[in-house]
C-alpha angles and dihedrals in degrees: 000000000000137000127275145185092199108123084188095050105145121257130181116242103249083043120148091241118003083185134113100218108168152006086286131007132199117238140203125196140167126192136187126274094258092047089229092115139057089217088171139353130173147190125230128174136068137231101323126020139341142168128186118209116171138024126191124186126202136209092277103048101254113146126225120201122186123171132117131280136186097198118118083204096049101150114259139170121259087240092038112141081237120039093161124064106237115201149334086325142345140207116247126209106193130187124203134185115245093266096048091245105114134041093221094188126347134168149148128265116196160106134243083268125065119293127193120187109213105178136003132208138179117203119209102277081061092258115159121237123195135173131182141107138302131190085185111107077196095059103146114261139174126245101243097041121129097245122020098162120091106243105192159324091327126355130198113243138205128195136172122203135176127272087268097049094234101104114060093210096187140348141167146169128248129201158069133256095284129060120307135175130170112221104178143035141190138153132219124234090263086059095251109158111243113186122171125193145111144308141181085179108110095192087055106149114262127165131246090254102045126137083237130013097183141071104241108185137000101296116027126200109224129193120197131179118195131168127274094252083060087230104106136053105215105165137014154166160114142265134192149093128245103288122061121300127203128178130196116189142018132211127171117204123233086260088058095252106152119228126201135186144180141096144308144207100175116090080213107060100136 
């Protein structure tokens, strides 16, 4: 999945969109093990800008797509949580059939604000996880989330939605009074919510135990785990040296060891 401006991109014939809509439009492709055949490409977007940034397949090939898009005719499903496009720019959360033909459930997730989805993860009850950031003080959140107050200039948000991507089940933001974004997400086998990023906010919320409770240079990496229900804040911390910090992307292992990856200015990362 990515973003392109090619209007001669190539699609597959029973593709969901063989169209060209915008400036840039979001794809999805899927190609043979042996990467010898195109077996589906699609189109997404609509009549301005789209990325796509994360994909997720289930067990039973469904594919979920997540990225931003700053298109009012973004295509959406008739039962989608979001029907309205709601600022500058939203998040999406997408969901194809196995083929790329048919947009099983799509919609927007966003504030008045701008909204970026970086990652994307469904858990085994076929919830949808998604983390990225949001500039809107009126993200949507859930009653019983663990933050439901705007921090800063930007927060990292997580939401869980439904399978069909038309009840937005819980969702919070994430964040201190600087800038935050969560880039990466994964769940445990007991369904705890675990999202990495990164974070200039030096009151970022971190917990007693932590491996570090303190900023330490310009740009922080952070790593949080919170319940599956996104109301608690079980675990969290940062990590970095004195320059700036930046991860990419997040794995927990099947003994629930937590992995994270990116890149590093500071002579001093631990």
């Amino acid at each position: 999945a990515g973003r392109t401006v090619s209007t001669d991109f190539p699609t597959t014939p029973s593709a969901y969109d063989n169209s060209h809509n915008g400036i840039w439009d979001a794809f999805v492709s899927k190609l043979d093990n042996n990467l010898t055949s195109l077996l589906a490409s699609t189109y997404l977007g609509g009549s301005i800008f789209e990325a796509a940034h994360s994909l997720y397949v289930d067990g039973s090939g469904n594919v979920y797509v997540v990225g931003e898009t700053s298109s009012s005719d973004f295509p959406t499903t008739p039962s989608a949580y979001d029907n309205t496009y709601n600022g500058p720019g939203d998040a999406f959360i997408s969901k194809f059939n196995s083929s790329l033909s048919t947009l099983a459930a799509s919609t927007f997730l966003g504030g008045s604000g701008s909204e970026i989805a970086f990652s994307v993860f469904v858990d085994q009850s076929g919830n949808v996880y998604v983390a990225g950031m949001t500039t809107s003080s009126d993200f949507p959140t859930t009653l019983s989330a663990y933050d439901n107050s705007f921090n800063g200039a930007a927060d990292a948000f997580i939401s869980k939605f439904d399978n069909s991507l038309s009840t937005l089940i819980a969702s919070t933001f994430l964040g201190g009074s600087g800038f935050d974004r969560a880039i990466s997400i994964f769940l445990d086998s007991n369904k705890n919510v675990y999202v990495s990023g990164i974070t200039f906010s030096s009151d970022f919320p971190t917990t007693p135990s932590a491996y570090d409770n303190s900023i330490n240079g310009g740009v922080d990496v952070f790593v949080s785990k919170l319940d599956s229900s996104l109301s608690s804040l079980i675990a969290s911390t940062y990590l970095g040296g004195t320059d700036d910090d930046f991860v990419q992307s997040l794995f927990v292992e099947q003994d629930d060891e937590v992995f994270v990856c990116g890149y590093t200015r500071s002579t001093d990362f631990p």
